[in-house]
ZAGU-896187 format. One record per residue (C-alpha): residue in one letter; x, y, z. Coordinates in steps of 0.001 Angstrom, whole numbers, padded with zeros to 6 digits, always signed. Layout:
aXYZ;...
//
This chain:
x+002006+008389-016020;x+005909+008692-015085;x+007868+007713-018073;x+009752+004979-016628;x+011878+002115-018121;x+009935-001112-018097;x+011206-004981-019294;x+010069-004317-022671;x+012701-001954-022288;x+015191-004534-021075;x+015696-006737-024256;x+015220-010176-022569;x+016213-011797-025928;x+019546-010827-023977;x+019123-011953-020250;x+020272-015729-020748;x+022944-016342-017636;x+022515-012411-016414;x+022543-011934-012541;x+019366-009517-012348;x+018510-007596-009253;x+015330-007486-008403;x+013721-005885-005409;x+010256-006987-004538;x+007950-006560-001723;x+008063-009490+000528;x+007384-007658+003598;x+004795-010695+004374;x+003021-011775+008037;x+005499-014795+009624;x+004138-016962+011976;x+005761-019914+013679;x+008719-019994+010396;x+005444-019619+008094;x+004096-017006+006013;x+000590-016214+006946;x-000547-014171+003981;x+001332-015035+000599;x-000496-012198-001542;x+002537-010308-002336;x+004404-012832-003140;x+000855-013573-006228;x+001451-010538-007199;x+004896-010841-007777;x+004814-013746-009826;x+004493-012282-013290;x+007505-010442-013164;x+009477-013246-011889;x+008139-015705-014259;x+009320-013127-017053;x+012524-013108-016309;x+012896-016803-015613;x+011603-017910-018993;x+014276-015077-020440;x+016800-017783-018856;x+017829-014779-016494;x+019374-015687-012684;x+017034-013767-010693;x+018339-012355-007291;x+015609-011307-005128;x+015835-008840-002324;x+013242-007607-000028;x+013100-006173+003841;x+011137-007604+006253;x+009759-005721+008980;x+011923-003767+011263;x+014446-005623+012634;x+016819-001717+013008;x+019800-002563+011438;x+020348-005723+013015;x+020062-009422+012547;x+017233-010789+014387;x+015715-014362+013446;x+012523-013540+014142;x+012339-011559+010433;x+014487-013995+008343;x+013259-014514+005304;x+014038-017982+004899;x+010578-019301+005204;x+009291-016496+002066;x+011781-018977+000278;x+010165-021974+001124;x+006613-020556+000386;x+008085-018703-003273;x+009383-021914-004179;x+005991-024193-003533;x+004170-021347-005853;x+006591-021375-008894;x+006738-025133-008289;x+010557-025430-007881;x+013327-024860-004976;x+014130-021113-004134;x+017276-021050-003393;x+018306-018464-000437;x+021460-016575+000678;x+022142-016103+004738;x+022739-012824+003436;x+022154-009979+000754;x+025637-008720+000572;x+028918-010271+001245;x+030490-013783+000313;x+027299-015655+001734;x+025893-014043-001375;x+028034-014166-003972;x+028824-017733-002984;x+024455-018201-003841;x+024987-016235-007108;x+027562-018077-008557;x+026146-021394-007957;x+022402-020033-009635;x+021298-021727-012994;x+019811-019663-015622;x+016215-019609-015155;x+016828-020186-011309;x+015242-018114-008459;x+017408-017293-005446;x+016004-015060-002250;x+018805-012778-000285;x+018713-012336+003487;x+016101-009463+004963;x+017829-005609+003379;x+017042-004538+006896;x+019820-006571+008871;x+021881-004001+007445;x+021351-000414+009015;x+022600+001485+005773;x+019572-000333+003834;x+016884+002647+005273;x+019336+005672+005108;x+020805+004914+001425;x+024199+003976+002585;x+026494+004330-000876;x+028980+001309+000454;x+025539-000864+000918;x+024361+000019-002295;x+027402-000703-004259;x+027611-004187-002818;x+024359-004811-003382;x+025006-003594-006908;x+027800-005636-007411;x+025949-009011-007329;x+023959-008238-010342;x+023838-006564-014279;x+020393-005708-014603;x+017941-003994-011711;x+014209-004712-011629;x+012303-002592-009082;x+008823-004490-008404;x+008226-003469-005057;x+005502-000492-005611;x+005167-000568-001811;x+008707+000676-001011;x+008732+003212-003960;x+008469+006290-001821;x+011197+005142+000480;x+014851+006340-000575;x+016555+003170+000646;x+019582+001448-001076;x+017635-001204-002592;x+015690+001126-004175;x+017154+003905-005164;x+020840+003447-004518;x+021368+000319-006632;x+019324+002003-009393;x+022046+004333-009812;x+024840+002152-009924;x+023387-000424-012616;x+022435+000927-015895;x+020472-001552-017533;x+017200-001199-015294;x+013707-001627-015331;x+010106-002171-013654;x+008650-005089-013003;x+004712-005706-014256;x+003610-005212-010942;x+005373-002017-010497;x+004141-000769-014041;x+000148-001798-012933;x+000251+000114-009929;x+001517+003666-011889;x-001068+002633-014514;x-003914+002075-012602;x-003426+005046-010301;x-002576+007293-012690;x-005626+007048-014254;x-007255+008134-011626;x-005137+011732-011722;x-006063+011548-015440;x-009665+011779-016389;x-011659+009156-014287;x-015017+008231-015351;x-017537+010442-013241;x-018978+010131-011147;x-015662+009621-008974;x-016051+009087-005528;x-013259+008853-002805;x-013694+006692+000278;x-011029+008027+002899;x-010818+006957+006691;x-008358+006198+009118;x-007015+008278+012025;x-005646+011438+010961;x-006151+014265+008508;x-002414+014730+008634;x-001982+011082+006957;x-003805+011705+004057;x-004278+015935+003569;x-002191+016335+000738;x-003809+012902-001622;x-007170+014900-000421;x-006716+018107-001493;x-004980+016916-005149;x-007888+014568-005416;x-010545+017067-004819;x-010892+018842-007603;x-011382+015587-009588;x-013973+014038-007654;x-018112+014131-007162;x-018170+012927-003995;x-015948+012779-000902;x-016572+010373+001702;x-014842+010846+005151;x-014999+008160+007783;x-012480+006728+010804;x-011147+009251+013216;x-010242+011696+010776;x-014215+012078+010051;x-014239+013154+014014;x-011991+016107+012837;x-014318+017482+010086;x-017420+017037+012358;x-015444+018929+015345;x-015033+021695+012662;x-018579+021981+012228;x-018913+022802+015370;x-019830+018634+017180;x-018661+017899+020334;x-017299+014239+020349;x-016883+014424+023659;x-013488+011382+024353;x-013262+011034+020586;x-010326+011338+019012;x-010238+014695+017232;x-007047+016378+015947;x-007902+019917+017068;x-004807+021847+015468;x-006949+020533+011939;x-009698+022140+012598;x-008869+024615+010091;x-007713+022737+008084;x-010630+020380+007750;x-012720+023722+007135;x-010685+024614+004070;x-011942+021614+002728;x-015236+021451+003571;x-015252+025080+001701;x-013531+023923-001133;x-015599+021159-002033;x-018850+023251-001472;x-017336+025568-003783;x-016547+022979-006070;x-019600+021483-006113;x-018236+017847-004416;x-020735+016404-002142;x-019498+015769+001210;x-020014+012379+003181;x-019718+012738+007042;x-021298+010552+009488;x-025068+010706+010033;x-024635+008436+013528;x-021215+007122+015185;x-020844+004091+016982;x-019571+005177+020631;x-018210+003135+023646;x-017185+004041+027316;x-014137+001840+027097;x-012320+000303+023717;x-010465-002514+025593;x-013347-003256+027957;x-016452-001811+026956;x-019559-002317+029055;x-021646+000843+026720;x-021905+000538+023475;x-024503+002645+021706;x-025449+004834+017946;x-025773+008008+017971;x-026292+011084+016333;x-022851+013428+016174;x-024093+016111+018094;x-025209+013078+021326;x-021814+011824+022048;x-022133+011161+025583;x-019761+012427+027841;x-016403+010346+028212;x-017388+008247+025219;x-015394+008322+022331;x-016726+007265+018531;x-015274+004290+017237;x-017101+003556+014285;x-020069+004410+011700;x-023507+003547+012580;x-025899+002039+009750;x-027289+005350+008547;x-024259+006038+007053;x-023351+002600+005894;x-026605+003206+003909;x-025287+006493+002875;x-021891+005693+001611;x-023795+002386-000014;x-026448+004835-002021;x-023465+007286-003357;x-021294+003729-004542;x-024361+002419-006303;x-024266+005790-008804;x-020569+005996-008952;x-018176+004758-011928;x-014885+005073-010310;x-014359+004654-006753;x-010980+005028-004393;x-010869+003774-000894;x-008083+003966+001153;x-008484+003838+005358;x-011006+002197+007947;x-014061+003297+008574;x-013189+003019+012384;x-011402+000606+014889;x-011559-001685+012185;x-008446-004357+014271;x-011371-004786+017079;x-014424-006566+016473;x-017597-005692+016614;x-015703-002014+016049;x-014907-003207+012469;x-018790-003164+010833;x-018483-000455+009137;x-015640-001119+007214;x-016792-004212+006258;x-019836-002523+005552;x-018092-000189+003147;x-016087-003218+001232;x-019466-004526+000613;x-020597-001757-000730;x-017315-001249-002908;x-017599-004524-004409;x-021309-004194-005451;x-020392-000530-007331;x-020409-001308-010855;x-017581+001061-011651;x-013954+000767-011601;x-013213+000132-008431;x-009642+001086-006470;x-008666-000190-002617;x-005501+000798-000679;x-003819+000688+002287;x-003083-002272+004707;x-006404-001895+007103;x-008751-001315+004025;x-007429-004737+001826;x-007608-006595+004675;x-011682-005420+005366;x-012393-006398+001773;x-010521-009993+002038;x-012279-010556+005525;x-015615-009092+003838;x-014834-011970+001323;x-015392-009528-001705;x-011236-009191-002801;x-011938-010843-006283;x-014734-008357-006582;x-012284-005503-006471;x-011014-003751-009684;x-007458-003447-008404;x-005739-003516-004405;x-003109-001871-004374;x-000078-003555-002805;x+001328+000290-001446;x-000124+002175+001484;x+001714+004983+001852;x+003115+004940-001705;x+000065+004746-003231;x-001106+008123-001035;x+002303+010168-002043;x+001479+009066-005738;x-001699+010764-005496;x-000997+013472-003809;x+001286+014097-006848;x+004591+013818-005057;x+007650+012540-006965;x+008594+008671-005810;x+011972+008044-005307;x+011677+004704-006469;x+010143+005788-009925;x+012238+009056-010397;x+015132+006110-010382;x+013512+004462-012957;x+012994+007239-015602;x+013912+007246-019331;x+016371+009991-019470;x+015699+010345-023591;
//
């Protein structure tokens, strides 16, 4: 684990009245001024809680989608206010805007122990390329930085790694500090058997959390379109699949080190195939090698749901991170919700990331049968690939 600074590091005997900074991940579904999915802001609440009891004024930031730099209603995050303040049970109070007098006006009228939510980071273009004036205004409105937004860690933004550097007394949240446990145990020693679940599109995505995994693990399962890589490597012909054919070596260096390794190797016994994804009047299972021409493979067929389901039942730590196919359209999304199924009946310590794959397991109704979902998708993949995070690097003890 990255020695970082966490609150215990903070002394909150000392945080009565102290404008703290803290940058969560509130990049939440809005629909019709309400949020759809309030999970992140759960998963939040411990850290926030903390620092209210600690009579702190806590200044939330967060971005919300991707609104380039400019203000656009449509990803305010007025109504993550509204539904914050129904779950702690009190009025959120919110700023028009995370920097400026709009802001300061919002921190000076805060109450120890009070909760206030600044304006979406993203209205402000210097937010995504670390702009040093953004930072130290953002800085400016507080004397202690939290960072609980794992999500964003591998992002060098202002909010995350520019305001770290400006504010010395700094910290990360609980959430922040569960998501570097709990994954880097799984770089540690793992309880074996350790099998990896990983889908999606492309090899590209996820080659480098593959090949640090790899040595670790038992068994490697590969499903989603990068699994219609490997099986192209092998020789298959998937016909209007898609296949990233500048991987095909790549996906061979793997298959060869895991055979040398002794890892056992999960590809698809039988792919679900259709003519057309949008309209589709042929739908069919078959084997890899009887793709029929023009048809492209859009999910796993039940042989290897069975599969995957017989290597979970003997494993005692378990990763999955990517869909299994077209998981956003039905009936395309069996198999991954085939897979969570499977994943919540393993016995083991059990590990789910990435936006697609939490949202089979909640729709497979088997979330609360989950060891831990992680709340970062493509911070969760540089941490285990064994890349630095920006976000965490900003947070380490420096004696």
């Amino acid at each position: 684990m990255t020695d970082i600074l966490t609150l215990d590091d903070l002394d909150l005997d000392n945080l009565e009245g102290v404008p703290t900074l803290v940058r969560v991940d509130f990049n939440v579904p809005l629909a019709g001024g309400r949020v759809m999915d309030d999970t992140r802001l759960r998963a939040a609440l411990p850290t926030i809680r903390e620092l209210k009891a600690a009579g702190a004024r806590v200044l939330l930031m967060s971005h919300s989608g991707r609104p380039k730099g400019q203000v656009d209603p449509e990803f305010s995050l007025r109504p993550v206010a509204a539904a914050l303040g129904e779950l702690l049970e009190e009025e959120v109070a919110f700023a028009e805007d995370c920097v400026g007098q709009l802001a300061r006006d919002q921190v000076a009228l805060l109450e120890p122990g009070r909760v206030c939510l600044l304006e979406n980071l993203r209205f402000h273009p210097g937010e995504t390329t670390n702009d040093p004036e953004l930072a130290t205004r953002l800085a400016e409105l507080g004397q202690v930085y939290v960072n609980d937004a794992f999500g964003t860690a591998h992002r060098a933004h202002a909010s995350v790694v520019g305001v770290a550097e400006r504010i010395e007394r700094k910290a990360a949240g609980r959430l922040m500090v569960d998501e570097v446990v709990t994954l880097g145990s799984l770089l540690g020693e793992p309880e074996r058997p350790f099998t990896a679940i990983v889908g999606g599109a492309k090899i590209g995505d996820k080659l480098a959390t593959i090949s640090n995994l790899l040595d670790r693990l038992d068994v490697l399962v590969l499903g989603g379109g990068m699994a219609n890589t490997f099986l192209a490597s092998l020789g298959y012909d998937l016909a209007d699949s898609l296949v990233e054919y500048d991987r095909l070596d790549v996906a061979r260096d793997i298959l060869h080190r895991a055979q040398a390794a002794d890892i056992r190797v999960l590809l698809p016994a039988d792919l679900v195939v259709t003519d057309d994804l949008d309209n589709p009047q042929a739908i069919e299972t078959v084997s890899p090698g009887k793709v029929p021409e023009g048809a492209k493979a859009v999910d796993i067929g039940k042989i290897a749901r069975l599969a995957i389901g017989e290597a979970l039942a003997g494993s005692k730590t378990v990763l999955w991170n990517g869909p299994m196919g077209v998981f956003e359209i039905p009936p395309f999304d069996a198999g991954t919700v085939a897979v969570a199924e499977a994943v919540a009946k393993c016995d083991g310590f059990t590990v789910v990331g990435g936006g697609e794959t939490v949202a089979a397991v909640r729709r497979a109704g088997v979330a609360d049968r989950i060891s831990h979902i992680s709340t970062g998708g493509g911070a969760s993949l540089e941490f285990l690939a064994g890349k630095p995070l920006p976000g965490l690097v900003a947070l380490e003890k420096t004696s």
